[in-house]
N, CA, C and O atoms as a GROMACS GRO file, in nm:
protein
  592
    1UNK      N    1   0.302  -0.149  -1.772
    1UNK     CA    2   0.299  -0.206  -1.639
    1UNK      C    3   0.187  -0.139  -1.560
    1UNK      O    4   0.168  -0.018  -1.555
    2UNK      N    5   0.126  -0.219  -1.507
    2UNK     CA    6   0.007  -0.168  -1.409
    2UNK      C    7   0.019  -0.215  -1.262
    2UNK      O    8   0.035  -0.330  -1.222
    3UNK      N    9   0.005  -0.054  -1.160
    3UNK     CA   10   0.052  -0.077  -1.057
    3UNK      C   11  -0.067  -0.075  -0.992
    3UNK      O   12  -0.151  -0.006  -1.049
    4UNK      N   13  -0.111  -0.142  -0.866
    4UNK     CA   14  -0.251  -0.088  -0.766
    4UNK      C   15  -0.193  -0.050  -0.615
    4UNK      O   16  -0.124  -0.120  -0.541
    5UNK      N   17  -0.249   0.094  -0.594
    5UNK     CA   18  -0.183   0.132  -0.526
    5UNK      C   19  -0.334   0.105  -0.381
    5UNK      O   20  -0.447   0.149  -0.397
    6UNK      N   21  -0.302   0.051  -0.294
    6UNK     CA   22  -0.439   0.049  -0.218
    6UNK      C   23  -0.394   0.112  -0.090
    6UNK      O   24  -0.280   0.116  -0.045
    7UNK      N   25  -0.519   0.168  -0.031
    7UNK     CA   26  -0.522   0.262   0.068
    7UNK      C   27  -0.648   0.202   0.188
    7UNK      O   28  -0.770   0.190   0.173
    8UNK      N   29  -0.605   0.187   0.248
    8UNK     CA   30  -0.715   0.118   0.413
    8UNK      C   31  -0.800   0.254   0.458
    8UNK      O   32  -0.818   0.369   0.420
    9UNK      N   33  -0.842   0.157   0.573
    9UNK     CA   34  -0.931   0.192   0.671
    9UNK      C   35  -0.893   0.404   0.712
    9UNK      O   36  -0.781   0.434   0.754
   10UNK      N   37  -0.942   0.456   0.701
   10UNK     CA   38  -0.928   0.613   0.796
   10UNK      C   39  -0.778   0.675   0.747
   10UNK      O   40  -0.695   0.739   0.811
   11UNK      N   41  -0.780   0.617   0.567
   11UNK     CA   42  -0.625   0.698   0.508
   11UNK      C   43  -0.687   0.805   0.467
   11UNK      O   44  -0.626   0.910   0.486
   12UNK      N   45  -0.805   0.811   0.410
   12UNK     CA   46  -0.900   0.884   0.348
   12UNK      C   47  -0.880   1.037   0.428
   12UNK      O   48  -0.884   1.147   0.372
   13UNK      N   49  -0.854   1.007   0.589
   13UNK     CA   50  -0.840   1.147   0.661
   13UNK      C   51  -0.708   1.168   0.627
   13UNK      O   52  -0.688   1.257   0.710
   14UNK      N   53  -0.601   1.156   0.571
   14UNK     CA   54  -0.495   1.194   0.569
   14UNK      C   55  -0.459   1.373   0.533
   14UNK      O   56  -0.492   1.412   0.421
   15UNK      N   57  -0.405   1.458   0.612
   15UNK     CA   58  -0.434   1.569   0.626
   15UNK      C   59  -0.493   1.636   0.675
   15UNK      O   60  -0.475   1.758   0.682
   16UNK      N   61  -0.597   1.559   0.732
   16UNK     CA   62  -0.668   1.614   0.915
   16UNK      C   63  -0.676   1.534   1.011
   16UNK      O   64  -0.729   1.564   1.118
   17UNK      N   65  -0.613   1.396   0.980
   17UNK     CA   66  -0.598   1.334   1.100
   17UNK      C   67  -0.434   1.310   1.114
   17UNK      O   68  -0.344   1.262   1.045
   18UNK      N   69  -0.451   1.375   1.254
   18UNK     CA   70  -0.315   1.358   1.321
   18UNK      C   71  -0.170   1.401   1.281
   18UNK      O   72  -0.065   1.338   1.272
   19UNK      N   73  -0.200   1.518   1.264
   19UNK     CA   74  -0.066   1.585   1.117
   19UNK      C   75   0.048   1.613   1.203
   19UNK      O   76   0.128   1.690   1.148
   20UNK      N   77   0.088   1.568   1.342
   20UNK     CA   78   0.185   1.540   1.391
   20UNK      C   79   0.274   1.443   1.377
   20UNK      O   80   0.397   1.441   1.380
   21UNK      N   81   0.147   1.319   1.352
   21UNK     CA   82   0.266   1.193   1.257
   21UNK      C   83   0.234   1.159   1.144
   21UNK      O   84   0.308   1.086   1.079
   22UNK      N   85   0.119   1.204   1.097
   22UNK     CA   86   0.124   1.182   0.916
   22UNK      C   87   0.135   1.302   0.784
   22UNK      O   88   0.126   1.291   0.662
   23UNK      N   89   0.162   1.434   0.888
   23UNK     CA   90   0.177   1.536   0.838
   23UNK      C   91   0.044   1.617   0.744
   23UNK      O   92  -0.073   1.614   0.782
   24UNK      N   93   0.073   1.662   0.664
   24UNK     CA   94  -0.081   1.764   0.631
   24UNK      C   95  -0.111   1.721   0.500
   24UNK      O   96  -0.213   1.761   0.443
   25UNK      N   97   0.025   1.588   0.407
   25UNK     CA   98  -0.039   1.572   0.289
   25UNK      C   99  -0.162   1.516   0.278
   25UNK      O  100  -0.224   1.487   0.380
   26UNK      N  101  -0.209   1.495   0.166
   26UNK     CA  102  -0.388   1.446   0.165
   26UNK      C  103  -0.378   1.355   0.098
   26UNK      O  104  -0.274   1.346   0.032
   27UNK      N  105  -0.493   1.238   0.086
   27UNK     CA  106  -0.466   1.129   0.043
   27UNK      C  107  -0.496   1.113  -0.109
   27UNK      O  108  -0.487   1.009  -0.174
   28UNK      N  109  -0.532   1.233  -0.152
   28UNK     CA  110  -0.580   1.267  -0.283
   28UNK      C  111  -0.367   1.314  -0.343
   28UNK      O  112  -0.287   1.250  -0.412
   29UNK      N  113  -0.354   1.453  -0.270
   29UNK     CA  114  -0.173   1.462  -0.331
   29UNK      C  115  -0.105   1.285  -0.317
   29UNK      O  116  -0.084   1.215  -0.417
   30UNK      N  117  -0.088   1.253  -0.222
   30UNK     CA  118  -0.041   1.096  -0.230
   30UNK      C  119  -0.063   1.019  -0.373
   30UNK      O  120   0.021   0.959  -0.441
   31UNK      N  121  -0.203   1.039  -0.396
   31UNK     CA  122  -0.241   0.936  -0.508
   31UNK      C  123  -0.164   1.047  -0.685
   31UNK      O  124  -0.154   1.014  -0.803
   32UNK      N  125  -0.146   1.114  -0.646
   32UNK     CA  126  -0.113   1.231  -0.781
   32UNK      C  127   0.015   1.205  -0.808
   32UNK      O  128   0.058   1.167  -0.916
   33UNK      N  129   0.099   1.232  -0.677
   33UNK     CA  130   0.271   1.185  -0.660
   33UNK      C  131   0.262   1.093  -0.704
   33UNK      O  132   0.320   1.097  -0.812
   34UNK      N  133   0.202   0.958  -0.676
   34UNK     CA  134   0.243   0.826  -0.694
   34UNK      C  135   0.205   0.781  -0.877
   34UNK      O  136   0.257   0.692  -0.944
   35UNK      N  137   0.106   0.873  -0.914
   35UNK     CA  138   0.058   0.884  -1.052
   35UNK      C  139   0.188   0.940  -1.142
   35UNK      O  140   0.256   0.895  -1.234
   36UNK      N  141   0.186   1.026  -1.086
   36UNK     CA  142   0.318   1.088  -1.142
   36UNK      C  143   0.437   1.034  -1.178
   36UNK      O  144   0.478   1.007  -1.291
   37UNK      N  145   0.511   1.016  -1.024
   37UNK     CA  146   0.580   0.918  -1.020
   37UNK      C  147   0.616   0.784  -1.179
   37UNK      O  148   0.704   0.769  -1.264
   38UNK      N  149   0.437   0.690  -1.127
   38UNK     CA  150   0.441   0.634  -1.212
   38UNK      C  151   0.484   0.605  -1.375
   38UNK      O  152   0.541   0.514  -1.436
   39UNK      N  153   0.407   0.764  -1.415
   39UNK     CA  154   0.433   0.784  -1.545
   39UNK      C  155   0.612   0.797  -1.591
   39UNK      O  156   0.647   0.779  -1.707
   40UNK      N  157   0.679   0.820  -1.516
   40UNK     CA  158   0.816   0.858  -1.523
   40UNK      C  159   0.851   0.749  -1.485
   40UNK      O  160   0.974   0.744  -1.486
   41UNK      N  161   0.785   0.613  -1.436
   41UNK     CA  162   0.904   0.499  -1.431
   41UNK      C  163   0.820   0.421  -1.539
   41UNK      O  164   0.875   0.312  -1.555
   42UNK      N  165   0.718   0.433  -1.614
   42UNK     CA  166   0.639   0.345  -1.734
   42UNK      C  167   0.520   0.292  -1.673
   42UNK      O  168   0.435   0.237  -1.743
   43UNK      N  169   0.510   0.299  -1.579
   43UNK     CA  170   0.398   0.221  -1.526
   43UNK      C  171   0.245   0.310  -1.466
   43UNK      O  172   0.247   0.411  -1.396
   44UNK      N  173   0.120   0.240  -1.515
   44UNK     CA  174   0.055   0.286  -1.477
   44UNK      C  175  -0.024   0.295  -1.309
   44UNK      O  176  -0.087   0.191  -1.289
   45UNK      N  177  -0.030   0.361  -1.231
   45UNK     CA  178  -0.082   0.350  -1.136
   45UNK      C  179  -0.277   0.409  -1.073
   45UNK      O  180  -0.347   0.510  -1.060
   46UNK      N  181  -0.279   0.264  -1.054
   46UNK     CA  182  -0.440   0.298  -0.997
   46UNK      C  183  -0.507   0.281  -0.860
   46UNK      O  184  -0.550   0.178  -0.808
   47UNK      N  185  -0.507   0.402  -0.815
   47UNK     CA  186  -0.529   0.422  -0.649
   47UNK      C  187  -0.710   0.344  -0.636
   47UNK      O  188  -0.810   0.327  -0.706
   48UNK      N  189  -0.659   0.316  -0.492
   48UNK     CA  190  -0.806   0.273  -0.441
   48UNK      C  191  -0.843   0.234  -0.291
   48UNK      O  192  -0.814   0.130  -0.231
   49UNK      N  193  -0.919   0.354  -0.243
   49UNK     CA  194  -0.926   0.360  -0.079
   49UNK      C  195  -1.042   0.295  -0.080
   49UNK      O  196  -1.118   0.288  -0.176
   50UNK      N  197  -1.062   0.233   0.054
   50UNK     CA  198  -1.223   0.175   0.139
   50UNK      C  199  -1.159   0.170   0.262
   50UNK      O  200  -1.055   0.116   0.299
   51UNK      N  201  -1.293   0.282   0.353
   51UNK     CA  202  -1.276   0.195   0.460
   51UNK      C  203  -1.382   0.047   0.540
   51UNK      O  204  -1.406  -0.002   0.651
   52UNK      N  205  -1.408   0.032   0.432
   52UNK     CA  206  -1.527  -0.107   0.418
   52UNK      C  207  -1.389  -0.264   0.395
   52UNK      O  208  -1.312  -0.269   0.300
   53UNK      N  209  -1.394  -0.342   0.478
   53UNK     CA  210  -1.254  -0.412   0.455
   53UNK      C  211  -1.295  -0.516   0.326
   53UNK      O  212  -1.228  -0.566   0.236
   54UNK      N  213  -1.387  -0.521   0.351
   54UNK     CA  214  -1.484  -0.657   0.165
   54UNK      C  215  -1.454  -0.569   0.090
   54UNK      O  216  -1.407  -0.616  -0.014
   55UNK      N  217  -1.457  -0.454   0.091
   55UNK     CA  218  -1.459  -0.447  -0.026
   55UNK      C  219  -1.301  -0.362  -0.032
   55UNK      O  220  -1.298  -0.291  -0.132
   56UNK      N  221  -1.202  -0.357   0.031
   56UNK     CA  222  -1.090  -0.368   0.002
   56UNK      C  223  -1.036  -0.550  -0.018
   56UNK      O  224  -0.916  -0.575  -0.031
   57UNK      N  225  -1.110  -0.630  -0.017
   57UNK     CA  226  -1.046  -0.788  -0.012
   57UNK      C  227  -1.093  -0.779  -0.138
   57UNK      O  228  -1.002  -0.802  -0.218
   58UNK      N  229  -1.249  -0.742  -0.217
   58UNK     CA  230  -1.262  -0.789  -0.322
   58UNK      C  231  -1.187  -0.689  -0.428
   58UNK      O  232  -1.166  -0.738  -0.539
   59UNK      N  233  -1.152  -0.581  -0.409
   59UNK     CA  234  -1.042  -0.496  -0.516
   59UNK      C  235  -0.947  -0.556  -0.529
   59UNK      O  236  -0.910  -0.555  -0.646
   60UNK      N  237  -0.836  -0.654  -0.414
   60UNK     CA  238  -0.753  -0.728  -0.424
   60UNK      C  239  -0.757  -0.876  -0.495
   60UNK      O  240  -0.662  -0.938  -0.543
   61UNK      N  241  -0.918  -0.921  -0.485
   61UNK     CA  242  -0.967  -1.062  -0.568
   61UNK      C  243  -0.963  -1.012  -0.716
   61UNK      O  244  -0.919  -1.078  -0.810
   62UNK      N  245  -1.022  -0.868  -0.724
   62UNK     CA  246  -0.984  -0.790  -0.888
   62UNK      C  247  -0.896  -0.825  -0.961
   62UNK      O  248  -0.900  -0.855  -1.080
   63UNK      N  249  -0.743  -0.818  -0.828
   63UNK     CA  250  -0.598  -0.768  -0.922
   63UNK      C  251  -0.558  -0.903  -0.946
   63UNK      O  252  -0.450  -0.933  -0.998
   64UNK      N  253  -0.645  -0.983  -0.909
   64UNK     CA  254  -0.565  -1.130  -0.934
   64UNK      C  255  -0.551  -1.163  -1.115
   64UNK      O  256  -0.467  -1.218  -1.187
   65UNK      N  257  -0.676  -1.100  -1.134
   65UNK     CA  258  -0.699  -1.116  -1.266
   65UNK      C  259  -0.708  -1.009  -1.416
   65UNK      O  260  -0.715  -1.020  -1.538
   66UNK      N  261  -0.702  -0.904  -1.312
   66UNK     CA  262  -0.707  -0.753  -1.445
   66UNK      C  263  -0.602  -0.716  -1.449
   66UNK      O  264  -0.592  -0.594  -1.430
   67UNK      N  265  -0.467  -0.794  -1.474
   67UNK     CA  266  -0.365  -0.749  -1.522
   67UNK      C  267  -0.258  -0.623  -1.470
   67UNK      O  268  -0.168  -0.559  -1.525
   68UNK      N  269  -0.339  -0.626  -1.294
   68UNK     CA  270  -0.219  -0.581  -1.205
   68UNK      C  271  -0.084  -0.672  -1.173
   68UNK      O  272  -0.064  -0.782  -1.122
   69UNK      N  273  -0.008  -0.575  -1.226
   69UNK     CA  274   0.156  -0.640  -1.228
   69UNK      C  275   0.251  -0.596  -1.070
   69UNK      O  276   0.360  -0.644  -1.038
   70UNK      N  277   0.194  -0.525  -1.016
   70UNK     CA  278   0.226  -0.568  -0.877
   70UNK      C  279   0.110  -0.460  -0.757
   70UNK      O  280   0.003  -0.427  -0.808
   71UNK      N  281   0.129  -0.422  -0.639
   71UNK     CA  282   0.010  -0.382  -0.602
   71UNK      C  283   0.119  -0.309  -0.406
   71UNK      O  284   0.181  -0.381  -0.328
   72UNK      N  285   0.101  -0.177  -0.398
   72UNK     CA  286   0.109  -0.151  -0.285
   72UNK      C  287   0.030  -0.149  -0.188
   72UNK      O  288  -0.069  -0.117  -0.253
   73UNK      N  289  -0.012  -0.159  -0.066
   73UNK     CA  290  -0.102  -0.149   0.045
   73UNK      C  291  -0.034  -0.106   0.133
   73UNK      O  292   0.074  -0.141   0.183
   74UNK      N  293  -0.143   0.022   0.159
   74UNK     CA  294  -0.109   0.092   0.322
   74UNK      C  295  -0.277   0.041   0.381
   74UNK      O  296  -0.383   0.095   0.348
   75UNK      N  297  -0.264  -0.063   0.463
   75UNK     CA  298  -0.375  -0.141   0.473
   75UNK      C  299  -0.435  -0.054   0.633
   75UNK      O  300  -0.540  -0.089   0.688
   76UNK      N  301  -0.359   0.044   0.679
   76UNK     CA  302  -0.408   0.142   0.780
   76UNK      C  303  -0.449   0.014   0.905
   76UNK      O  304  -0.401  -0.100   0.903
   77UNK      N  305  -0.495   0.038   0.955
   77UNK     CA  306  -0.546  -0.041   1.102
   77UNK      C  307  -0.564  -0.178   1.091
   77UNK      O  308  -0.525  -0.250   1.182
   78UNK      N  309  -0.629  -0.232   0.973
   78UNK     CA  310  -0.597  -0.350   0.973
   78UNK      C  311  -0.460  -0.407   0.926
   78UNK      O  312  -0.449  -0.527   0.902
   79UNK      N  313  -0.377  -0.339   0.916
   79UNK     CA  314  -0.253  -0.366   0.908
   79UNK      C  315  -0.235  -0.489   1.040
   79UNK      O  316  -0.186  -0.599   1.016
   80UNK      N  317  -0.259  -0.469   1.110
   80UNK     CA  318  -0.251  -0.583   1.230
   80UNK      C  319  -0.329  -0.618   1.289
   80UNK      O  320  -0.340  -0.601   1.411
   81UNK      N  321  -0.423  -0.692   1.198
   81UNK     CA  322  -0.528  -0.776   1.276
   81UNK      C  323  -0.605  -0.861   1.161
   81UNK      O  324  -0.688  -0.946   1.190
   82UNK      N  325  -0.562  -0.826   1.007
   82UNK     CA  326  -0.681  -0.841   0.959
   82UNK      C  327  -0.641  -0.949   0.838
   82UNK      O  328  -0.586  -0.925   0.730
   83UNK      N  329  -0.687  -1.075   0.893
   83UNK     CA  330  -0.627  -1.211   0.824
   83UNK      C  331  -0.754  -1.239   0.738
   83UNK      O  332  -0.762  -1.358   0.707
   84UNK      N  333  -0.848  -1.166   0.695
   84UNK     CA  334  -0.911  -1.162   0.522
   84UNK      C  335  -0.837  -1.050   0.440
   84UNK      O  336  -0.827  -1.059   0.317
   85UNK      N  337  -0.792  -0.954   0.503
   85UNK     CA  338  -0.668  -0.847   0.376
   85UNK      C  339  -0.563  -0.922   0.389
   85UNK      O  340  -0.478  -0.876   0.313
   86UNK      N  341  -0.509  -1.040   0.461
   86UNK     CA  342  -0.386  -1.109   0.450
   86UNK      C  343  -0.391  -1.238   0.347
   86UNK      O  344  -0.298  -1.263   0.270
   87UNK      N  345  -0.501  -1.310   0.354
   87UNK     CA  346  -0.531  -1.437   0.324
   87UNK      C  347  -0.555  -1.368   0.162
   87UNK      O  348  -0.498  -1.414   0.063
   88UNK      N  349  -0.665  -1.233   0.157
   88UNK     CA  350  -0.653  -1.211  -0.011
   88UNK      C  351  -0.542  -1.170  -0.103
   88UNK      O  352  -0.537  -1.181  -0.225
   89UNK      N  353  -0.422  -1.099   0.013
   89UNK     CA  354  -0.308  -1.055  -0.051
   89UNK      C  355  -0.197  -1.214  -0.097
   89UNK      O  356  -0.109  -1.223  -0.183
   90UNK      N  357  -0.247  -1.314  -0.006
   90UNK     CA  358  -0.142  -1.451  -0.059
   90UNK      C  359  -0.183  -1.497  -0.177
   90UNK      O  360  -0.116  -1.574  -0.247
   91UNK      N  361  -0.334  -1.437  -0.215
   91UNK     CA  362  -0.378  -1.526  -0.331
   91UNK      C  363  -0.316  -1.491  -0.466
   91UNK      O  364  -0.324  -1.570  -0.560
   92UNK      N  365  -0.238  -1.337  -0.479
   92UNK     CA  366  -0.190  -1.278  -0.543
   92UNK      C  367  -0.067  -1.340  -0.606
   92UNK      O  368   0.014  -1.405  -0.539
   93UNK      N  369  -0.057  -1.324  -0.708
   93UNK     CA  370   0.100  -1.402  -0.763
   93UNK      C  371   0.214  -1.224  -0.854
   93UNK      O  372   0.287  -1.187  -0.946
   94UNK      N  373   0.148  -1.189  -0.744
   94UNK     CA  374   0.265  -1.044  -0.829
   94UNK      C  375   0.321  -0.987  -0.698
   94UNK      O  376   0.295  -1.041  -0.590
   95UNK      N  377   0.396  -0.877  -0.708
   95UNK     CA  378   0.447  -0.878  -0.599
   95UNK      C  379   0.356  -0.792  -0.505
   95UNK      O  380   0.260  -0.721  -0.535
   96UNK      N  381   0.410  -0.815  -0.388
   96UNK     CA  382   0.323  -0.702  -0.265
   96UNK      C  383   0.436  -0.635  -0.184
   96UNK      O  384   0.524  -0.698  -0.123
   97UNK      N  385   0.424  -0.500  -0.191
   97UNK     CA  386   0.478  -0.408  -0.086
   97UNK      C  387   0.372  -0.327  -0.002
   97UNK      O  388   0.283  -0.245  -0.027
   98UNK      N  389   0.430  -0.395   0.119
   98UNK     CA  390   0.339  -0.240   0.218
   98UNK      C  391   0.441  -0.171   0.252
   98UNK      O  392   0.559  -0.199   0.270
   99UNK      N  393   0.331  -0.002   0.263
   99UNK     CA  394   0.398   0.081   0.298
   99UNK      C  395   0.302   0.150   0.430
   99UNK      O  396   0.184   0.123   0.448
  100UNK      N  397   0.370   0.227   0.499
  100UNK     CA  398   0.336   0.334   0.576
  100UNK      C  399   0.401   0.428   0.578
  100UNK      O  400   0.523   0.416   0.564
  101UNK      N  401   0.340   0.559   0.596
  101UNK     CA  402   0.391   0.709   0.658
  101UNK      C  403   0.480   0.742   0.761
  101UNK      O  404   0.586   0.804   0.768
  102UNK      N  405   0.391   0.672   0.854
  102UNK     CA  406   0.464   0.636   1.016
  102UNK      C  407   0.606   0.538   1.018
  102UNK      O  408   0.629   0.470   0.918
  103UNK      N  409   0.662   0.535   1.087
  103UNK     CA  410   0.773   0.402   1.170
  103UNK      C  411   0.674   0.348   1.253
  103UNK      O  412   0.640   0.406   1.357
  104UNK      N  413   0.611   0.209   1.204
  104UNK     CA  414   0.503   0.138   1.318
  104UNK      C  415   0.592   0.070   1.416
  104UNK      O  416   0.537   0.032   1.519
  105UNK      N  417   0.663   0.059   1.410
  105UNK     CA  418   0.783  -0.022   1.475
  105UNK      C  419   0.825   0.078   1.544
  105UNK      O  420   0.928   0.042   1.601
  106UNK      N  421   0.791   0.214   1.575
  106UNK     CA  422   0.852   0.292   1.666
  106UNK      C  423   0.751   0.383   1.763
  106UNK      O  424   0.778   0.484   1.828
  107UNK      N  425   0.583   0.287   1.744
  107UNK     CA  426   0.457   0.376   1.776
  107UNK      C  427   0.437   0.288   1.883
  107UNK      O  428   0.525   0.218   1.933
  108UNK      N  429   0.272   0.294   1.933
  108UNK     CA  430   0.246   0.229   2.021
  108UNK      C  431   0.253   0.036   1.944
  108UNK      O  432   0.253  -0.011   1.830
  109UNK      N  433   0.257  -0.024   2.089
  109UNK     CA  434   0.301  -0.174   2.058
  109UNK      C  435   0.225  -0.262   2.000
  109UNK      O  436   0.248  -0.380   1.970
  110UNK      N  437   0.139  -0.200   1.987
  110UNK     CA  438   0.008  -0.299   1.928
  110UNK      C  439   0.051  -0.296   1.758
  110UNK      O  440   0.037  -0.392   1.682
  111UNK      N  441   0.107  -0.158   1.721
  111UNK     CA  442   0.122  -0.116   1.565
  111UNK      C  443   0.220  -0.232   1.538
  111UNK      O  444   0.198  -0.301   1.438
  112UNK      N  445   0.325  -0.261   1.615
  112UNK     CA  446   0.447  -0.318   1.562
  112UNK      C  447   0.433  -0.452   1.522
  112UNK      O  448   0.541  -0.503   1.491
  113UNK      N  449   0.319  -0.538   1.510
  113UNK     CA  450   0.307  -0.618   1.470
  113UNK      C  451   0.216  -0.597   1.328
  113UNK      O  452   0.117  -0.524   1.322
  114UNK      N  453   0.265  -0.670   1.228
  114UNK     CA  454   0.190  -0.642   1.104
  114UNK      C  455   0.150  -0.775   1.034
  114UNK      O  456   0.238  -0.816   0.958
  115UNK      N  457   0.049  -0.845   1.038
  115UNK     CA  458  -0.020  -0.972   1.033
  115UNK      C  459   0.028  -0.974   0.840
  115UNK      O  460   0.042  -1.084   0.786
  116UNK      N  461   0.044  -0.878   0.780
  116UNK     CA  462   0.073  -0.893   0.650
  116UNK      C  463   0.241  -0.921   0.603
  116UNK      O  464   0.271  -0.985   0.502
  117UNK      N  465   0.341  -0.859   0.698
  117UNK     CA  466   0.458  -0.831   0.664
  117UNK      C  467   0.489  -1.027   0.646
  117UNK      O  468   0.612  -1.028   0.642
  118UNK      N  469   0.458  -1.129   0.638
  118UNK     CA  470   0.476  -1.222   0.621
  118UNK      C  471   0.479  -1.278   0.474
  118UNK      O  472   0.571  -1.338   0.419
  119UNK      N  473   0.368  -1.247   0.426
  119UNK     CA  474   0.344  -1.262   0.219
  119UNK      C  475   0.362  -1.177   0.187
  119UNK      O  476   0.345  -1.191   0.065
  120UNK      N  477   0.410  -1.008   0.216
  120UNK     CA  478   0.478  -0.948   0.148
  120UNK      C  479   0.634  -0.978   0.066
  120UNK      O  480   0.713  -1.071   0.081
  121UNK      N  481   0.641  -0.857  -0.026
  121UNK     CA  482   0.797  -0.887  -0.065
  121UNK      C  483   0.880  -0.776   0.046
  121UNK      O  484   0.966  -0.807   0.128
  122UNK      N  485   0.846  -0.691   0.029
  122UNK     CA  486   0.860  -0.576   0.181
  122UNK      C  487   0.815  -0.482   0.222
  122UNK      O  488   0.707  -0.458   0.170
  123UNK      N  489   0.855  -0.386   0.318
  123UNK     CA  490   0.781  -0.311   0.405
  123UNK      C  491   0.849  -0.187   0.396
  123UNK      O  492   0.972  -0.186   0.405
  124UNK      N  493   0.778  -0.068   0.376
  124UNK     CA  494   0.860   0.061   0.374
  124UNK      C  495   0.799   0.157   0.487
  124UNK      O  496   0.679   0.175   0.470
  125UNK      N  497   0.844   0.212   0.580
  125UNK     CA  498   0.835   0.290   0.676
  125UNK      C  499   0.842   0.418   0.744
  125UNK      O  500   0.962   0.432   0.763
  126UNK      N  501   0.803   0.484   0.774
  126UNK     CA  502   0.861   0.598   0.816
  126UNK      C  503   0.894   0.685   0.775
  126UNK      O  504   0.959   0.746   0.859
  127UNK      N  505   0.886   0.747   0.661
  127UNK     CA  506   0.920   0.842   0.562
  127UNK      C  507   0.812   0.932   0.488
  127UNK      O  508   0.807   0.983   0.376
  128UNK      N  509   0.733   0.930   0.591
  128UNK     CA  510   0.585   1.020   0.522
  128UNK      C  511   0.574   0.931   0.411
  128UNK      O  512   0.596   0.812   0.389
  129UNK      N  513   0.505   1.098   0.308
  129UNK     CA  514   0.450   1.066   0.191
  129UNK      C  515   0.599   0.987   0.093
  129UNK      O  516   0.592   0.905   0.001
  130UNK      N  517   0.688   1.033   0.138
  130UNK     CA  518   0.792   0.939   0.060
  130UNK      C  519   0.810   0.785   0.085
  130UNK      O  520   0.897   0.718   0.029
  131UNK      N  521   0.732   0.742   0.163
  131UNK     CA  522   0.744   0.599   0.169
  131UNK      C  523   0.647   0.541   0.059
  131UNK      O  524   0.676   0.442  -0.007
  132UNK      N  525   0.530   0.610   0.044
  132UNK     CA  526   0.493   0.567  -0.058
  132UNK      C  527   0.583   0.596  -0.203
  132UNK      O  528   0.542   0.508  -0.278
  133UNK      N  529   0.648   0.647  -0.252
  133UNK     CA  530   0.703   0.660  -0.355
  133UNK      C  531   0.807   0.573  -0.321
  133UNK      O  532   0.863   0.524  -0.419
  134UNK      N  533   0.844   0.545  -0.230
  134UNK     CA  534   0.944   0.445  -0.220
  134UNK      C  535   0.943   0.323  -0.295
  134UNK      O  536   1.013   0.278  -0.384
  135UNK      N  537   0.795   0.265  -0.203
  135UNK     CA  538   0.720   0.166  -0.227
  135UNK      C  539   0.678   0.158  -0.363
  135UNK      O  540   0.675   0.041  -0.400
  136UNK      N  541   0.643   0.246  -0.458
  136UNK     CA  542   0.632   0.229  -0.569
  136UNK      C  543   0.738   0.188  -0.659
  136UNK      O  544   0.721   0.112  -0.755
  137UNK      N  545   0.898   0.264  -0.610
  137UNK     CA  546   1.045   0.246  -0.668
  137UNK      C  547   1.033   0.113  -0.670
  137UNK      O  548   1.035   0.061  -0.781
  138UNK      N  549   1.023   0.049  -0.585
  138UNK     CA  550   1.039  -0.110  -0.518
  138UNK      C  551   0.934  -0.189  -0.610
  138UNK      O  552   0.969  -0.304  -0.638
  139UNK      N  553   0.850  -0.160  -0.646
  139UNK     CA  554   0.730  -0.247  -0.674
  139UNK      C  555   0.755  -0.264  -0.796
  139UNK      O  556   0.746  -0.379  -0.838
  140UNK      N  557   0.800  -0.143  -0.900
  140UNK     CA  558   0.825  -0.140  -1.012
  140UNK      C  559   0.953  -0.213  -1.052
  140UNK      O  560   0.968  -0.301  -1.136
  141UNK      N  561   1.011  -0.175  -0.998
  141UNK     CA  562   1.148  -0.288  -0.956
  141UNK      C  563   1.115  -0.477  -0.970
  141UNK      O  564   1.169  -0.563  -1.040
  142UNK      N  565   1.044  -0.482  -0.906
  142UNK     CA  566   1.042  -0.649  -0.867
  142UNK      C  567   0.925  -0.695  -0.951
  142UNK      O  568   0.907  -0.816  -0.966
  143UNK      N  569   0.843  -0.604  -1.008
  143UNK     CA  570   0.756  -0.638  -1.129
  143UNK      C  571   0.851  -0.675  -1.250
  143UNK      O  572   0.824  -0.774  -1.317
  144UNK      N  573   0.957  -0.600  -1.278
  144UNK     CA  574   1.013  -0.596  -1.398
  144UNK      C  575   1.125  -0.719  -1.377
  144UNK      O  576   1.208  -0.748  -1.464
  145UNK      N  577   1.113  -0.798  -1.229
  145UNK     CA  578   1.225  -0.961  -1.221
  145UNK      C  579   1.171  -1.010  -1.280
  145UNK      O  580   1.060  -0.959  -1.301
  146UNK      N  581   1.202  -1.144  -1.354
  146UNK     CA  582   1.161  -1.250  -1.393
  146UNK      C  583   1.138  -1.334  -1.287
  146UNK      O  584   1.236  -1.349  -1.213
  147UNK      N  585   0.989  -1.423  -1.240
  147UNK     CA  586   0.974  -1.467  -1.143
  147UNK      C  587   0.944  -1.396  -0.998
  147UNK      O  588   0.929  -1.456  -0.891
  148UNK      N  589   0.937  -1.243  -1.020
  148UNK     CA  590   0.939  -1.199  -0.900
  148UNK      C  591   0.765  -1.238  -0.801
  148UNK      O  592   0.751  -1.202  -0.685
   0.00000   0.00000   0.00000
């Protein structure tokens, strides 16, 4: 099983930006956990940050076809606004989970809307670096439905 784990806009600072709400892990430990992780549920996982948004749309035009079996996004700032990372994630026929670090739903009001949470399968929140492992539990999960 092959997982794509994607990472947005200014995740790349993770661990010097703002370690009051995203704490001090780095976006490099994130991608190791979730590697890890991986190997212990069978599946392979392959991280991939930009903060260039083309070329986070065309890594996602990638997975349509290289045999990603489902795909997480912490799509960072364009999380709510950005209807070419939305429009490339519908083109997808595997599943989609976003995740975040934060509770956006509990930040400023602009966060709480998420232009993606619509063609996702779901949304994991608030739990630091464990939301991403969450999100991976989940992904691996609904890869392995029939039809998911």
């Amino acid at each position: 099983m092959n997982i794509l784990a994607l990472h947005g806009i200014n995740l790349n600072m993770f661990g010097q930006r703002d370690p009051a709400q995203y704490g001090s892990v780095t976006l490099a430990q994130i991608d190791a956990q979730l590697q890890a992780l991986g190997q212990q549920l069978g599946a392979h996982v392959s991280c991939f940050q930009s903060n260039h948004e083309g070329v986070l749309v065309e890594r996602i035009h990638q997975a349509h076809s290289d045999g990603t079996d489902a795909v997480l996004i912490n799509a960072g700032a364009w999380t709510h606004y950005s209807y070419g990372i939305r429009d490339a994630l519908a083109i997808l026929t595997v599943p989609v989970v976003e995740v975040h670090m934060s509770n956006i739903h509990a930040r400023e009001a602009f966060r709480h809307e998420s232009v993606l949470a619509p063609i996702v399968h779901g949304q994991i929140c608030g739990f630091g670096a464990d939301s991403y492992l969450l999100a991976l539990r989940a992904a691996v999960s609904l890869a392995q439905q029939p039809g998911a």
